[in-house]
N, C-alpha and C positions, 0 to 999 in steps of 0.2 A: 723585060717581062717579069724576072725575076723580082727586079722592085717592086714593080705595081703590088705583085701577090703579097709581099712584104708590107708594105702601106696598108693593102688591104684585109690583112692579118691584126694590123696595128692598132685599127680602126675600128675593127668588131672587136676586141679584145675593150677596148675603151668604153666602146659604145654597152658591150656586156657587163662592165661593171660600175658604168655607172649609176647612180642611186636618184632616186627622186625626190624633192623637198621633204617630202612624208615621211621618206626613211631619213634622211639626213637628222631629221627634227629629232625623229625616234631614238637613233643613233646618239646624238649629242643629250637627249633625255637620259639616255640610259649609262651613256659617261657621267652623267652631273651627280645619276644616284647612286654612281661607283667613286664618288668622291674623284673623279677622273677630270678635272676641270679643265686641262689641256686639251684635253679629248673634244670635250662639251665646246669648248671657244672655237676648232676649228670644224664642226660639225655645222656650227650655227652658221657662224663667217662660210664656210659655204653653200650655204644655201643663198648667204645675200650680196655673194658673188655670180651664182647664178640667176641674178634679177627677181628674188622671189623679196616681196615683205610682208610682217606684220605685227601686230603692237606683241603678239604674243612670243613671236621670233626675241623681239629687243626686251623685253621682257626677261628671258631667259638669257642671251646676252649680257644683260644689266646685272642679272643674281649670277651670273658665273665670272664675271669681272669682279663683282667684290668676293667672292671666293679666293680669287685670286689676289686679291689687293690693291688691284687698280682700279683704285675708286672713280677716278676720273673719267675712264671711261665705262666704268659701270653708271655716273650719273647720265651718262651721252646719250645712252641706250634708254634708261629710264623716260628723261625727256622724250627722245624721238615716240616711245610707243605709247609716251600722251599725248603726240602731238598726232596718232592715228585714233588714241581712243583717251578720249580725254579722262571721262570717269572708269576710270581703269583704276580701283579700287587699290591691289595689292602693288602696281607699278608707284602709285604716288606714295603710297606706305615707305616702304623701301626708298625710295628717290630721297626722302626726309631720314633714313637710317644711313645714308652714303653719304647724305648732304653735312651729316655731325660728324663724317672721317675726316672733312677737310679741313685745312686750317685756318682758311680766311674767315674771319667773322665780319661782316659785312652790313650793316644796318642798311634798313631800305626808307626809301623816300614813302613819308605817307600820300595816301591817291585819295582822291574824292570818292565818296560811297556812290554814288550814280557810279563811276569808271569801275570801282572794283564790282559793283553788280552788274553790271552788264558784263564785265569779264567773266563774272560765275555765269551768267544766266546762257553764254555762248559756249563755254566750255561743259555745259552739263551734258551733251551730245556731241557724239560725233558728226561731221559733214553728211555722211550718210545715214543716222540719225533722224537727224533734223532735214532729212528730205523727206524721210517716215513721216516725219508728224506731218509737213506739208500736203502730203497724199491723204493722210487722213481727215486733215482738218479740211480740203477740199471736198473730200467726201460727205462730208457733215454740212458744209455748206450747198452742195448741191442738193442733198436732202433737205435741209430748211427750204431754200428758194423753189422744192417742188411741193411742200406742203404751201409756201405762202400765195403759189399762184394756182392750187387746185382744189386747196378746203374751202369748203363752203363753211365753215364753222369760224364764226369773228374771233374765238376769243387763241382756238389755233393758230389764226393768221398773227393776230399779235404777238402769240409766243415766238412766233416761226419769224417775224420781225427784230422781235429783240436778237433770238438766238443768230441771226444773218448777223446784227452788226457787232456781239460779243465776236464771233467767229470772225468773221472779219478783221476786227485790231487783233485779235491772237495770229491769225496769216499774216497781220504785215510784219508784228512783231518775230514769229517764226520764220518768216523769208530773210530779214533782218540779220537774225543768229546764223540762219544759216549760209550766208554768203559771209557776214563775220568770220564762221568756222573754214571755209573752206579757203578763204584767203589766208589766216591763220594755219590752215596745215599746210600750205604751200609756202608760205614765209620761208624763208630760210637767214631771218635776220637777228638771230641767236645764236652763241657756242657756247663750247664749255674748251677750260684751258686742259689741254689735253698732256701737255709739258708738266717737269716737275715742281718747275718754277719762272714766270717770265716776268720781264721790265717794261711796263708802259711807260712808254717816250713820249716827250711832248710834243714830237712830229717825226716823219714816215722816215729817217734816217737814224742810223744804227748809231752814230755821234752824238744826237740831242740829247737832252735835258732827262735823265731819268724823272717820273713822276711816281711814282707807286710800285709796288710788287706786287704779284696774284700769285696763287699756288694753284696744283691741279685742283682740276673739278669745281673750280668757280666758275661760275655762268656771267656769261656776258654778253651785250647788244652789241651791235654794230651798224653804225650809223652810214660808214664809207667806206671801197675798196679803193686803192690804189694801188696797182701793182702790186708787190707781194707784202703789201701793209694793208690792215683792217684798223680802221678807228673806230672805238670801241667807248663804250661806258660800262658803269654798271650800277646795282640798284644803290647806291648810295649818293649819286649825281656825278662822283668822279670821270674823266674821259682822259683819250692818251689813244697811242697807235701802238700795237703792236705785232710784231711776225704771223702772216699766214700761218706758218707751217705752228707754229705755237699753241693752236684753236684747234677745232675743229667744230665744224657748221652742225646744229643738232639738223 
C-alpha cells in the first residue's frame, strides 16, 4: 500500500509540472532571448519529443542550432519547416546564411525550365494551401455553372462559359500542385550530413573504394536503403553509399 501512495505521489507530481507545447515554446523563446541556447534547443526538442510539430517549432530549432554552431543541424531544421510551409519567407533566408557555413561547395546539375517551374509553382503553397485554393476555385465554379444554367441573359451565359473553362484548367492545374505538394511533404527522400565529416563509398561496405568526402550540412538524396547504408547522390550528379547513422532524413 505504501507503494502504491508512493507511485501515486510520483505521478501527480509529474503530471503537475508538466508543461504544454505552448509553454514549452514560450519557455525556449524566452531562453533564446536570454542568449540561453542550451535552454532554447532543449525546450524546443521537447516539445517534438512529445509528438507536437511545426514549420515554426523547426524554424526556431534551425536559428538556435546556428547560434550554437551546429550548422548542420540548424540546415535540418530549416529544410524540415519548408518542407511544412514551403514559402516560409525567413526559414529560406536563413537556410541560404547556414547554407554559406559549410564547406562543400558543390555545383548543381542545370534542370529544364518546365521542371524547375513547376517545382516553383508547387512549392509556392503549402499542402494545405493548396487545398484553400481548391475549395475556392470550386466555389467559383459552381457559381459560373449556376449563372450559365439560370441567366436568361446570352451575353452572361457566355461569360459564365468562358469563366467555367479558365476555372476549370486552374482546378486541374491546382489539384495537380497539390497532390505534388503533399507527396513532396511526405517524401522523406532527402538528408542532410549530420556528422563532421563522411566518406562515400562505392558500395554498401565499409572496405570499398572511397569515392568523395562531404562535410556536415550538405544535403543529399537518396535513391536506396540497404541495411544500415543509404545510397545517396547529390546535386552535382555524384553517387556513393554512405552510413545511416551519418545522415539524417529531413
Amino acid at each position: 500500500m505504501k507503494k502504491f501512495f508512493t507511485l501515486l505521489a510520483l505521478f501527480c507530481s509529474v503530471s503537475l509540472f508538466a508543461q504544454t507545447p505552448q509553454e514549452l515554446m514560450q519557455k525556449g523563446n524566452d531562453a533564446y532571448a536570454k542568449s540561453d541556447f542550451v535552454g532554447a534547443e532543449g525546450a524546443y526538442n521537447a516539445i517534438l519529443d512529445a509528438g507536437y510539430v511545426s514549420a515554426e517549432l523547426y524554424y526556431n530549432l534551425g536559428n538556435t542550432y546556428y547560434r550554437l554552431e551546429e550548422y548542420g543541424l540548424a540546415i535540418l531544421n530549416y529544410e524540415r519547416a519548408l518542407r511544412l510551409k514551403p514559402n516560409f519567407r525567413d526559414a529560406r533566408q536563413n537556410l541560404q546564411l547556414a547554407n554559406s557555413k559549410t564547406e562543400d561547395e558543390i555545383s548543381v546539375l542545370p534542370e529544364l525550365f518546365i521542371v524547375h517551374w513547376a517545382r516553383s509553382l508547387t512549392s509556392a503553397f503549402s499542402p494545405t494551401g493548396w487545398r484553400i485554393i481548391l475549395l475556392l476555385l470550386l466555389a467559383i465554379l459552381a457559381t459560373l455553372v449556376a449563372v450559365l444554367f439560370l441567366s436568361q441573359d446570352y451575353l452572361w451565359r457566355k461569360r459564365s462559359l468562358i469563366g467555367c473553362i479558365v476555372v476549370t484548367i486552374l482546378l486541374i492545374i491546382s489539384l495537380a500542385c497539390a497532390i505534388a505538394s503533399s507527396v513532396r511533404a511526405d517524401q522523406r527522400d532527402e538528408a542532410i550530413v549530420t556528422a563532421p565529416m563522411i566518406v562515400v563509398k562505392s558500395s554498401p561496405e565499409k572496405n570499398s573504394v572511397d569515392k568523395l568526402i562531404l562535410h556536415e550540412g550538405t544535403k543529399v538524396g537518396i535513391d536506396e536503403t540497404l541495411g544500415e547504408w543509404h545510397k545517396i547522390h547529390i546535386s552535382d550528379g555524384n553517387t556513393g553509399w554512405v552510413a545511416a547513422d551519418e545522415v539524417t532524413i529531413i
